[in-house]
Wavefront OBJ file of the C-alpha trace (Angstrom):
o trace
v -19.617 25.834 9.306
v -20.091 23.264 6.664
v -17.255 24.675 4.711
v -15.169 24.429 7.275
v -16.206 21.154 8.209
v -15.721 19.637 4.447
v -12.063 21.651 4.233
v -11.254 19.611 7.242
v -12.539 16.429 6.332
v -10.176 16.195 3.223
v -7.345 17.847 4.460
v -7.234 14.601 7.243
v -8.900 12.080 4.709
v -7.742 12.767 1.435
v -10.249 13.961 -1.699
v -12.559 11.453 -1.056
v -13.708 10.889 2.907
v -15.130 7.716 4.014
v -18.830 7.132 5.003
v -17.929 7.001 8.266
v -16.235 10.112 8.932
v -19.110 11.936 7.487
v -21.570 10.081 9.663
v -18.938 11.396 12.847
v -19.145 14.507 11.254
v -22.597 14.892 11.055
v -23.603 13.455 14.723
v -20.675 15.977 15.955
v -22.808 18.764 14.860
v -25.954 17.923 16.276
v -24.311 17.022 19.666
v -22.593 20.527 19.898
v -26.120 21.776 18.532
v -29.234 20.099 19.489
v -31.378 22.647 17.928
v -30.249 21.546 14.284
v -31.431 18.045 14.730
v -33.936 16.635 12.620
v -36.798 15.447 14.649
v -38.530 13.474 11.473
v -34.852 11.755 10.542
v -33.667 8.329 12.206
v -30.469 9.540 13.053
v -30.864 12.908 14.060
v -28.275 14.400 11.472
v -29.794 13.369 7.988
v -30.235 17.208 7.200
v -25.966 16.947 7.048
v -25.608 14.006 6.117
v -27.583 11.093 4.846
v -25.490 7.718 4.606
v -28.678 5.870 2.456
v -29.186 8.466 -0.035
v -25.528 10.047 0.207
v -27.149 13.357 0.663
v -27.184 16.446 2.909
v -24.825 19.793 3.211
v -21.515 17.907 4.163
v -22.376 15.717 0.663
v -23.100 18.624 -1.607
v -20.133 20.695 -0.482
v -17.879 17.473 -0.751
v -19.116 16.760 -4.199
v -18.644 20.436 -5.036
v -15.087 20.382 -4.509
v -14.618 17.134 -5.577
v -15.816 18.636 -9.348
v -13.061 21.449 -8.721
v -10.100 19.279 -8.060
v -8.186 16.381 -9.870
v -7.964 12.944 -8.080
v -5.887 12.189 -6.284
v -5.927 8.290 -5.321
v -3.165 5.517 -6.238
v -5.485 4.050 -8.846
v -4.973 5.035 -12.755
v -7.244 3.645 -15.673
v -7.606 0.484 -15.128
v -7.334 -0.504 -18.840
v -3.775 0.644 -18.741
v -2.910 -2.596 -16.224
v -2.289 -6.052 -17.064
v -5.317 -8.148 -16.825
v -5.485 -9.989 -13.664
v -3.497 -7.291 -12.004
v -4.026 -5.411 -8.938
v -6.934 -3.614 -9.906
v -8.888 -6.491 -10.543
v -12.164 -6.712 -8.514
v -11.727 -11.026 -7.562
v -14.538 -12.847 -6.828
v -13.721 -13.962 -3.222
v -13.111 -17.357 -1.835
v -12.970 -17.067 1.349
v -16.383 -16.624 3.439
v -15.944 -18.336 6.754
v -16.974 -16.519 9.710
v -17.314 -13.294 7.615
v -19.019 -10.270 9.327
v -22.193 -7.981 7.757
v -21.649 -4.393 7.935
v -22.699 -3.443 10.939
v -20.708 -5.926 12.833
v -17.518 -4.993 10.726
v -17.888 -1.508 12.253
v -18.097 -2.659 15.552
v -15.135 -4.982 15.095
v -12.934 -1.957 13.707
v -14.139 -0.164 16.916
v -12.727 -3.101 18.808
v -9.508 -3.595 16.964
v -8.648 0.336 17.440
v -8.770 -0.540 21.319
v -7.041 -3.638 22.009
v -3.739 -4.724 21.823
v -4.117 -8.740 21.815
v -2.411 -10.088 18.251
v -4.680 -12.726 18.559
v -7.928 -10.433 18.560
v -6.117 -8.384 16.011
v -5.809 -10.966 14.009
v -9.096 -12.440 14.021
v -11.079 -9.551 13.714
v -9.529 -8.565 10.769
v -9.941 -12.157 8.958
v -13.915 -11.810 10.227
v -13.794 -7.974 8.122
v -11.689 -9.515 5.142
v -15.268 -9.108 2.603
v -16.103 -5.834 4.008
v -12.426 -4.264 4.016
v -12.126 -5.940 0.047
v -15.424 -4.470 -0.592
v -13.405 -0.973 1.054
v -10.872 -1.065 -1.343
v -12.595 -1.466 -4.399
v -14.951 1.398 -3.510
v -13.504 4.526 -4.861
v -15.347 6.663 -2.388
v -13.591 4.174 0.601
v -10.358 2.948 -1.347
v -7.863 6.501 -0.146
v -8.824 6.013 3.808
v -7.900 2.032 4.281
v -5.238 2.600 6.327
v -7.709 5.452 8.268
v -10.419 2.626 9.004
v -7.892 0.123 9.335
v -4.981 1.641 11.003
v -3.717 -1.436 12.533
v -1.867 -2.748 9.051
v 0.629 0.206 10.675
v 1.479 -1.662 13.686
v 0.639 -5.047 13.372
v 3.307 -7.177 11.273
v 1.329 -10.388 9.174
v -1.716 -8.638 8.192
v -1.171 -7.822 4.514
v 0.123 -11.592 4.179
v -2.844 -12.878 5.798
v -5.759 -10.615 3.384
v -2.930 -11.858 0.301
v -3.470 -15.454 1.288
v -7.230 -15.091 1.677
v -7.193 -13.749 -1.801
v -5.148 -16.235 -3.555
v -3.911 -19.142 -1.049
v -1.225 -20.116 1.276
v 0.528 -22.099 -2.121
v 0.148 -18.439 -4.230
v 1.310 -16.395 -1.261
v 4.445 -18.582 -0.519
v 5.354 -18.454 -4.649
v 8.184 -15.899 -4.643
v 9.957 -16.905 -1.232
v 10.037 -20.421 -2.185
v 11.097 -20.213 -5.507
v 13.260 -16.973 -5.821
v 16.299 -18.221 -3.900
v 15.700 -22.078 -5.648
v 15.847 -21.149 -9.032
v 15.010 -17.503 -10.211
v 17.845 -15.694 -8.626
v 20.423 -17.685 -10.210
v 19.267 -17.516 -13.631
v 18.435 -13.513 -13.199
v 22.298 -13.282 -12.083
v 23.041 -15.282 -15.408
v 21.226 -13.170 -17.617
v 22.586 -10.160 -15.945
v 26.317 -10.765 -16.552
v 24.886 -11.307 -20.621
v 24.283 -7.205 -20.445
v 26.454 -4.384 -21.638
v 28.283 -3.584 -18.456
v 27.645 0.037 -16.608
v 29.187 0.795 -13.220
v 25.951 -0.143 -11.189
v 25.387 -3.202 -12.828
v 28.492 -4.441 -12.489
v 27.998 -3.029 -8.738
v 24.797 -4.857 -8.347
v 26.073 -8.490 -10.397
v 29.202 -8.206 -7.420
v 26.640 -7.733 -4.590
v 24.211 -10.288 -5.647
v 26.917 -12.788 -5.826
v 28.119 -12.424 -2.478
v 27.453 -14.401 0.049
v 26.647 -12.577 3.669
v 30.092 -13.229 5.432
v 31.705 -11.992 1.536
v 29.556 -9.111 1.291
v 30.785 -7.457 4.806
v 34.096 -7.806 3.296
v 33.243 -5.929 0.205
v 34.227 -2.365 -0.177
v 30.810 -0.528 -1.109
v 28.462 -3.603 -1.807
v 25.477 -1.603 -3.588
v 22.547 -3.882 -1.328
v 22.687 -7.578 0.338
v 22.266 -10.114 -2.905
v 18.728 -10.955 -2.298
v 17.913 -7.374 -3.464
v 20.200 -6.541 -5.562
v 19.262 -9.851 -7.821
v 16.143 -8.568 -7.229
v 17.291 -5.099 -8.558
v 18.947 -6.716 -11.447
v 15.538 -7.559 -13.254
v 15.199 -3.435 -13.803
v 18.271 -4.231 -16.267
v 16.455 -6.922 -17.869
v 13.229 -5.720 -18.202
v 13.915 -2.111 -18.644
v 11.863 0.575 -17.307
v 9.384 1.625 -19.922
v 6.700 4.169 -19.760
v 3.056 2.507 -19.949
v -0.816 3.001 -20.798
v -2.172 6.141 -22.692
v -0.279 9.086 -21.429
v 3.080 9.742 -22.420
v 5.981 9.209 -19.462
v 9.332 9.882 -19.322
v 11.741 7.209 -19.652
v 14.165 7.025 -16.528
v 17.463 5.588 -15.635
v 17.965 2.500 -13.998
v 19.128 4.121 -10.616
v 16.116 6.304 -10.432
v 13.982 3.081 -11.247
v 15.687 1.902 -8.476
v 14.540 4.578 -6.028
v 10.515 3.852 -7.412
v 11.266 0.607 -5.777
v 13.462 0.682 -2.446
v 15.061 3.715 -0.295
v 17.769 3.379 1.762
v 17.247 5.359 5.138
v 20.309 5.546 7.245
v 18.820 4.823 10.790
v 20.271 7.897 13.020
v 17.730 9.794 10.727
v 14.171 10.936 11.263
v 12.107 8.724 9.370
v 9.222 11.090 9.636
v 11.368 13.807 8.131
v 11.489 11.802 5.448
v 8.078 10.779 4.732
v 6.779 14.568 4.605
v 9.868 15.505 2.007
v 8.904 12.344 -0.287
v 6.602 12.924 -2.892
v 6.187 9.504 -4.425
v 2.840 7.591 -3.371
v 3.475 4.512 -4.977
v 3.884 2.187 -2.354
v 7.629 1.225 -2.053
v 10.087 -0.238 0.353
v 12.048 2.083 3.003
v 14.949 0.248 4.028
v 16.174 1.752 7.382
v 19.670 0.573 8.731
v 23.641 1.631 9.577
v 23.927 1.178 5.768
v 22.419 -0.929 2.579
v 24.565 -3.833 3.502
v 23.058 -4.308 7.175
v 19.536 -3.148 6.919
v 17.898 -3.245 10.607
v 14.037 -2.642 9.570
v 12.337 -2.797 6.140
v 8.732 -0.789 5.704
v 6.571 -0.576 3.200
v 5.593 3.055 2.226
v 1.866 3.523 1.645
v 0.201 7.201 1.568
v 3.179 8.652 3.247
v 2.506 5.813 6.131
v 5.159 3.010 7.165
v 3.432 -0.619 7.279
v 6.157 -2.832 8.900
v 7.184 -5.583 7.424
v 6.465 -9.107 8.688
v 9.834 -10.153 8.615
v 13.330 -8.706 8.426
v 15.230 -10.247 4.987
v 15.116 -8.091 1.978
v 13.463 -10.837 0.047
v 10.415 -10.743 2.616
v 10.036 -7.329 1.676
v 10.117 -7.579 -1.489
v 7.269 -9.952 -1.538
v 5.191 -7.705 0.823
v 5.763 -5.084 -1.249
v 3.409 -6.413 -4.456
v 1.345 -8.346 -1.972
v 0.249 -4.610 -0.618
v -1.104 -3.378 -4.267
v -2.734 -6.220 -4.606
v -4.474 -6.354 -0.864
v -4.815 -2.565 -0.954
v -5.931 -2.659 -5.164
v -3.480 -0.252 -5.950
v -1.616 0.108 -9.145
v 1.987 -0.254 -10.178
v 4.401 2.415 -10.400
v 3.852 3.121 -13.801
v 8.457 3.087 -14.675
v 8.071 -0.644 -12.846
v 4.924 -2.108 -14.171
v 7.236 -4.677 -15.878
v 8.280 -6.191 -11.982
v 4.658 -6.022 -11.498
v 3.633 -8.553 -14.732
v 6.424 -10.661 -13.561
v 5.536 -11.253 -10.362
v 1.736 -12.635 -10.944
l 1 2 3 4 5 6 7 8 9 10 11 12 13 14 15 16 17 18 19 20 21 22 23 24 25 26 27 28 29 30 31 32 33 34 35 36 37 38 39 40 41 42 43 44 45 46 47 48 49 50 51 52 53 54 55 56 57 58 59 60 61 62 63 64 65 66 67 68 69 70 71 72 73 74 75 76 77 78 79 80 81 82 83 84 85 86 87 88 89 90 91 92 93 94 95 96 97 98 99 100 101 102 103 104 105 106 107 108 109 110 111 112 113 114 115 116 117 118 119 120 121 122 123 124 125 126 127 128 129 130 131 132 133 134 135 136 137 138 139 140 141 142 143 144 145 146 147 148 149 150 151 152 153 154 155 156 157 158 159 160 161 162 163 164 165 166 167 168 169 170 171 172 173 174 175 176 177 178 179 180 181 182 183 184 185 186 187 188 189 190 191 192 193 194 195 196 197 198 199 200 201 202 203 204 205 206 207 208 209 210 211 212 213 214 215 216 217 218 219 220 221 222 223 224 225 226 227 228 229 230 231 232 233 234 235 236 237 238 239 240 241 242 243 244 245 246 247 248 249 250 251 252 253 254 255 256 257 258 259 260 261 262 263 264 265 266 267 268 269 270 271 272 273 274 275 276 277 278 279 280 281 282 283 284 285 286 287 288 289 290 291 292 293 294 295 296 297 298 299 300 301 302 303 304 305 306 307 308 309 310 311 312 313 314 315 316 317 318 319 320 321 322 323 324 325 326 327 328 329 330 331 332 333 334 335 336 337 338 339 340
């Protein structure tokens, strides 16, 4: 039973379940069979498993397969990111109104059965410490979106835990300053390169203005993106940290970053064919030009994003590593530097 349990557990959870799965687990059992409580034990279920001493038959099978299989989690060595990067465990600012553990578990309960924004939103602002704590945990960090499934329906969340990381001022950076400044000198830059059909593609498209860019034949994205895109020409894709990578093209840099998803398509279709689990951005629309929705892909899971421009995604898309403590794709950890 406990095999079949534990083969369960991780084929819904991942490698590494969270602590309160197990506990579910364990009071499932002695609910369907009283006889195996434990009379001695405060919980009835220590005997499967014990959340204080992370002990009991669902823990030693779990830690026996775990010693048979590879992980695998978003994270890589640490000492292969940037310092102050995504991986980084912050010391946290923000401590108003924050909730202990118990109380964060009865908030999540709470969350997962209401549909008020406003509760939503509060509630998970109240579990900011615990859910950081979450993330940083590598026995917690591969369920967040499992403990915290409303991220997948609720737009604003990962800029709210970004700007209770770093600040409103931080959080605003890229939006504020990319259309201001940084996207005219990338476009610069980009026309000093040795031409190749999708540059010149992308230097056309990120020049266009939005009434221009309908007009255009095959624009390659709208130009807020394909700027964007144009920094993979000046920062090429390079292979990083200890083990050896293969260098890739631009255009299949690209595809480590955004996917275009034409919209009469199944989108879930998609996300059990795609093998990449580096969070990136699925673009769904009539074509790259006239994107409808924008998602960011996390775990083979679609967090919406909060608002509809391409550069808003963008921006959500590094704010999610950093909320989430997940690393960059290893072909784009150049974008990564860049942007903090």
């Amino acid at each position: 039973m406990v095999n079949i349990l534990v083969a369960h557990m991780m084929e819904t959870e991942g490698r590494v379940p969270h602590r309160l799965t197990k506990q579910k687990y364990g009071l499932g059992i002695i609910t369907l069979f009283p006889s195996l409580r434990d009379p001695q034990g405060r919980t009835g279920y220590e005997h499967f498993y014990d959340g204080q001493k992370n002990t009991g038959f669902l823990s030693w099978r779990l830690k026996t397969v775990q010693r048979g299989t590879r992980p695998s989690g978003n994270k890589e060595d640490p000492k292969t990111e940037e310092k102050g990067g995504p991986l980084l465990d912050r010391q946290l600012c923000y401590q108003e109104h924050q909730l202990d553990n118990d109380q964060s578990v009865e908030a999540i309960s709470l969350m997962n059965h209401t549909s008020e924004r406003e509760v939503i939103m509060q509630k998970m602002k109240a579990t900011f410490e615990y859910r950081q704590r979450l993330v940083h945990d590598p026995e917690g960090s591969t369920t967040i979106l499992s403990v915290f499934p409303r991220f997948l329906d609720t737009k604003g969340l990962i800029f709210q835990d970004f700007t209770l990381l770093f600040g409103s001022e931080t959080a605003s950076r890229l939006l504020e300053r990319w259309p201001t400044g940084f996207k005219a000198k990338v476009i610069r830059l980009g026309e000093t390169l040795t031409p190749t059909p999708l540059l010149k593609r992308l230097l056309s498209s990120a020049k266009q203005s939005k009434e221009s860019s309908e007009a255009q034949d095959s624009p390659e994205w709208d130009s807020d993106i394909s700027s964007f895109l144009l920094l993979l020409h000046l920062l090429s894709p390079q292979a990083s940290g200890r083990k050896k990578i293969q260098r890739i093209s631009i255009s299949q840099a690209i595809d480590h970053l955004v996917v275009f998803h034409k919209a009469c398509r199944s989108i879930q279709e998609h996300l059990e064919l795609e093998e990449n689990r580096q969070p990136y951005i699925l673009a769904s629309g009539s074509s790259k030009e006239a994107i409808s929705h924008y998602f960011i892909v996390v775990d083979k899971k679609l967090i919406p994003c909060q608002e509809s421009s391409s550069l808003a995604a963008i921006d959500e898309l590094f704010k999610v590593h950093f909320v989430f403590s997940l690393s960059y794709d290893s072909h784009c950890l150049s974008l990564g530097v860049m942007y903090f």
